[in-house]
N, C-alpha and C positions, 0 to 999 in steps of 0.2 A: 657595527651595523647602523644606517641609517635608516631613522624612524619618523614617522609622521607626515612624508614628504602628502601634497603639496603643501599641506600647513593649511585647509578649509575652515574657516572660523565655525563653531559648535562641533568639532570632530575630533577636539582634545579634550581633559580635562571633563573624562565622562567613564565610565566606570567600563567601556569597554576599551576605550586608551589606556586603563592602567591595566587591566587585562594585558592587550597588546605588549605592553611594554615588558610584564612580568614573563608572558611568555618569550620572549627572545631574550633575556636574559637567561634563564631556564633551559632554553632548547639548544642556543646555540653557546651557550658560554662564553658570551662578550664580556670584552673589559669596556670597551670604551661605544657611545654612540653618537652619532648626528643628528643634535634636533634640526632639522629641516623645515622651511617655513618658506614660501612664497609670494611675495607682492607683484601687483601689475602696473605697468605702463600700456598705454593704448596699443601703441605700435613700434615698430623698430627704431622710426624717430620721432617718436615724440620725445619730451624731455622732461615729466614729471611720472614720481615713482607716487602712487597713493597705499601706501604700505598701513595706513592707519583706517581703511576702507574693508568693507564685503569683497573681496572671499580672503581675505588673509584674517590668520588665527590674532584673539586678542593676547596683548600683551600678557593678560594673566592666565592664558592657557600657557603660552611659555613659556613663562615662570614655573606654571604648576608642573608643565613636560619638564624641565629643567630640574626641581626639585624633586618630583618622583625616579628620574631616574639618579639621582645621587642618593637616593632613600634608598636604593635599592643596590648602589654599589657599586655603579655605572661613574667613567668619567667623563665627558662631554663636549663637545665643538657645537657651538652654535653656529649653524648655517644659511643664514637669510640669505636668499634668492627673489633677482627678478624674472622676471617672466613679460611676453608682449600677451594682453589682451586677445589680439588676433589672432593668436597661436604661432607667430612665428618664433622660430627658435632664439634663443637672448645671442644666441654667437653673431647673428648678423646687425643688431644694434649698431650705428654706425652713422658718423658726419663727416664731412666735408673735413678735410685736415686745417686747414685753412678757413675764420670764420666769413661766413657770406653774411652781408644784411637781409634781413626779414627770412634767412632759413633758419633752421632749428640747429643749435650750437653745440659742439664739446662740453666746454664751458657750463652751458646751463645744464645739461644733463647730470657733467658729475660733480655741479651744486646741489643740484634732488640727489643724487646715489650717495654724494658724502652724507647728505641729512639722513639718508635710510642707515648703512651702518652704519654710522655712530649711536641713534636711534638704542639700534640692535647689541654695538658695545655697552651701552651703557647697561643693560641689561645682564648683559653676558658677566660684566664685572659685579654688580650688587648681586648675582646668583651665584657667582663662584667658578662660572664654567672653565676647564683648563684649556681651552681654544677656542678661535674664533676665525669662522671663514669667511672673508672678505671679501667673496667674486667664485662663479663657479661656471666655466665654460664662456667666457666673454671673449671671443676669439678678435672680435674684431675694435675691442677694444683694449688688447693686449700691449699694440703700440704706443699707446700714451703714456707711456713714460712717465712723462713731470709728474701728471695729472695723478696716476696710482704713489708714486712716492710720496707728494704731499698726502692724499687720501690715510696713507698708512701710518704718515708721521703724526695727523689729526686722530687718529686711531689711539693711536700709545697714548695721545695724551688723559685717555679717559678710560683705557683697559690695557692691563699691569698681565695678562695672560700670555700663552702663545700665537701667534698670528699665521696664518695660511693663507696662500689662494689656489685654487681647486683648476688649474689651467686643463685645455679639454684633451683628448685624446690628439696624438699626435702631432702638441703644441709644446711640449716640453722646452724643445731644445729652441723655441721661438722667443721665451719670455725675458726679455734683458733685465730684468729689476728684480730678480729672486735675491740678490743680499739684502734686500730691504725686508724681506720677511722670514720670520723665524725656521717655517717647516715647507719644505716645498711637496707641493701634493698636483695631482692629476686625475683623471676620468679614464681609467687602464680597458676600458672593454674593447680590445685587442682581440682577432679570430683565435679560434681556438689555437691555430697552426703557426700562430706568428709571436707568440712570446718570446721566444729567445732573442730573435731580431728587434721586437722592438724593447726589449731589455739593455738589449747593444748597443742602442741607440743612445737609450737614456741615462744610461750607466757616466759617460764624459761630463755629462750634464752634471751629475749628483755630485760628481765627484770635484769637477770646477768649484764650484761653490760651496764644496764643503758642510753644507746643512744637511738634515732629518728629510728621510722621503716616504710617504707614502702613499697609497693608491686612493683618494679620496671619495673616489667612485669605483666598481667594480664588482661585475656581475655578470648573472646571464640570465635569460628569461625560462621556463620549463616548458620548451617548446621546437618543432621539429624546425632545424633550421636556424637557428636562435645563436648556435655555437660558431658559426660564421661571421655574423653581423648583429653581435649579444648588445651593442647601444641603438636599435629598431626596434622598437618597444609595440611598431605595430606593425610587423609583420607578419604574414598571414602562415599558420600552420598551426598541427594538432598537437596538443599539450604532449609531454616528453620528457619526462623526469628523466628517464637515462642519460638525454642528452646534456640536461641541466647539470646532473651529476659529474658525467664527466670532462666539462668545462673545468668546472671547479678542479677537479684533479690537475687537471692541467695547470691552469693558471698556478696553484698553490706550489706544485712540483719545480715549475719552473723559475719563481720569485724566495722561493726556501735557499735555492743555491745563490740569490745574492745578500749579501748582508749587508748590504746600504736599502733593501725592502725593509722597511721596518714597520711596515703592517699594511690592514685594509680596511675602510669604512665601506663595509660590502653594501650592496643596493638591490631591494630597499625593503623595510617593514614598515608596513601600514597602521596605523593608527588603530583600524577598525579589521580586525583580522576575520579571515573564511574559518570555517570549521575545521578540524583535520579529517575529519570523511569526506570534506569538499577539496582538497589536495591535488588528490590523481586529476581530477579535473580542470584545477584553476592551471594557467600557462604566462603566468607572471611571473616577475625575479624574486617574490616576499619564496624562502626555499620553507616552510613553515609546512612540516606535516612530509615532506616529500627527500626522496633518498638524499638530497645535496645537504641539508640538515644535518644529516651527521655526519659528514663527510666535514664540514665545514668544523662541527664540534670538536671532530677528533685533531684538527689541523688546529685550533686553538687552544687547545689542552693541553697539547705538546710543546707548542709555542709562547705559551703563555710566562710559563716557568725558565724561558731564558735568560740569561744575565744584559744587567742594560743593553739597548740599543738592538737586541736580537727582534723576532718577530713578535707582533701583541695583534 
C-alpha cells in the first residue's frame, strides 16, 4: 500500500502517522509499502526541483516513515515524486529535444532531478529501504533515453537496493530503457472492463525483458463512477463503496491468472486517517473502514504465502 502521499511537511512523524500506518498494516495485511513524498517545480518547464522547501516532508519525517514502518514489519520503496507548483500534471514536463538558447533545457532539468533522487537514494540506502522509485508517471519524459540511463547508473553508485520506475498507465510497452532497471512497474488503473486487454498488452513486454513486474499504482476511488475512470481522482459522484469493492474484484481476479503480476502498491493511505464511522461517507481510494478492505485482505492472505515470484 502506498502511504503518506503527498508527503506535506508536519503531516509525518506525529502520533496520528503512526496511527495511520499501524492501521494499514493491521487492516489490510501488507507486506510491503510506498513511502511516498512530493517536491515541487514551478511549472512544466521550469528546471529546478526545490525538494528541500515548504510543502515537502523533512528529511527526518522520512526517516522516521521509513523506520516506523520497518518497526513494524513493513518492506519499503521509497518514492520521491515531482510535482509542478501550478497543478499541472508532472507527465507533461517537457523541452524542446533539441537545446535552444535562452529556453529552458533537458539538460538543466535532469541536473535538478539527478540532485533530487540521489538526494532521496542516499537516504533510502542509510535506512535500509529494499526499493527505490526513481520517476513516477513522467510520460513525457520517457524519451530520453541517455539522460534516464545515466540518472540510474548515478543511482547505483550510492544505493546497493532494487531500482524501479513507476511508467503511467498505458505507457508500458512505450519505455526503451527497462533493462536498465531492476523491477519494472506501472500506474494499472485500467476501467473496470478492460483488464484482460490491457494485460495482453503488457504481458510481451514483461516477458521481452525478462524482469519482476508490478502494479506500482493501482486503485479506485469509493465512488459512483470511479470504476470506469479509477485514475480521476476528481470526478464528481456519490461515495459508493460497492462500486469500490467490486473494482477490486476485478482487478485482483484478472492479474491472479497472470504470474509475471507479482504484486500491487495499491493507492493510497493517508498519513492522517478519517475515522471508520466517517467511511461510508468519505469517496477516496484510502479502502480504510469500507467493504474493499477486506476484499483486499483476503486477496493478500492468500497471496501472501506463495512460493517466490507468486503474488505479495
Amino acid at each position: 500500500m502506498t502511504w503518506g502521499w503527498t508527503g506535506i511537511r508536519g503531516t509525518w512523524s506525529t502520533p496520528a502517522a503512526e496511527h495511520s500506518m499501524k492501521e494499514m498494516k493491521r487492516t489490510l495485511g501488507a507486506n510491503w509499502t510506498a513511502i511516498a513524498l512530493g517536491a515541487l517545480q514551478d511549472t512544466a518547464q521550469s528546471t529546478e526541483i526545490r525538494f528541500g522547501e515548504e510543502p515537502t516532508v523533512t528529511d527526518e519525517e522520512v526517516k522516521w516513515a521509513i523506520r516506523e514502518a520497518k518497526r513494524i514489519g513493513l518492506h519499503v520503496c521509497l518514492k520521491p515524486v515531482v510535482n509542478c507548483a501550478d497543478g499541472t500534471w508532472r507527465a507533461h514536463i517537457n523541452f524542446f529535444d533539441i537545446d535552444v538558447p535562452r529556453e529552458p533545457k533537458w539538460s538543466d532539468w535532469f541536473a535538478s532531478y539527478t540532485r533530487f533522487i540521489l538526494h532521496y537514494a542516499n537516504i533510502a540506502e542509510e535506512t535500509g529501504c529494499e526499493m527505490l522509485c526513481i520517476g513516477c508517471e513522467m510520460v513525457q519524459t520517457d524519451r530520453r533515453e541517455k539522460e534516464w540511463r545515466q540518472l540510474i547508473q548515478e543511482v547505483r553508485t550510492v544505493y546497493s537496493g532494487l531500482i524501479t520506475y513507476n511508467c503511467d498507465k498505458y505507457q508500458e510497452d512505450q519505455v526503451q530503457w527497462w533493462d536498465a532497471v531492476d523491477v519494472v512497474s506501472s500506474s494499472g488503473y485500467y476501467p473496470e472492463g478492460a483488464w484482460e486487454e490491457q494485460l495482453d498488452r503488457i504481458e510481451p513486454v514483461i516477458k521481452k525483458h525478462g524482469k519482476p513486474f508490478f502494479f506500482m499504482e493501482a486503485g479506485c476511488p469509493s465512488r459512483t463512477g470511479s470504476s470506469q475512470i479509477p485514475n480521476d481522482w476528481g470526478l464528481a459522484g456519490d461515495p459508493n463503496e460497492e462500486e469500490q469493492s467490486r473494482y477490486y474484484e476485478r482487478m485482483f481476479g484478472s492479474c491472479e491468472a497472470r504470474s509475471w503480476v507479482s504484486g500491487f502498491m495499491l493507492w493510497d493511505w493517508p498519513a492522517a486517517l478519517y475515522s471508520p464511522d466517517e467511511a461510508a461517507a468519505n469517496d477516496d481510494y484510502c479502502p480504510y473502514g469500507k467493504q474493499a478492505e477486506q476484499i483486499i485482505r483476503g486477496f493478500y492472505e492468500t497471496k501472501t504465502h506463495l512460493p517466490e515470484g507468486g503474488l505479495v
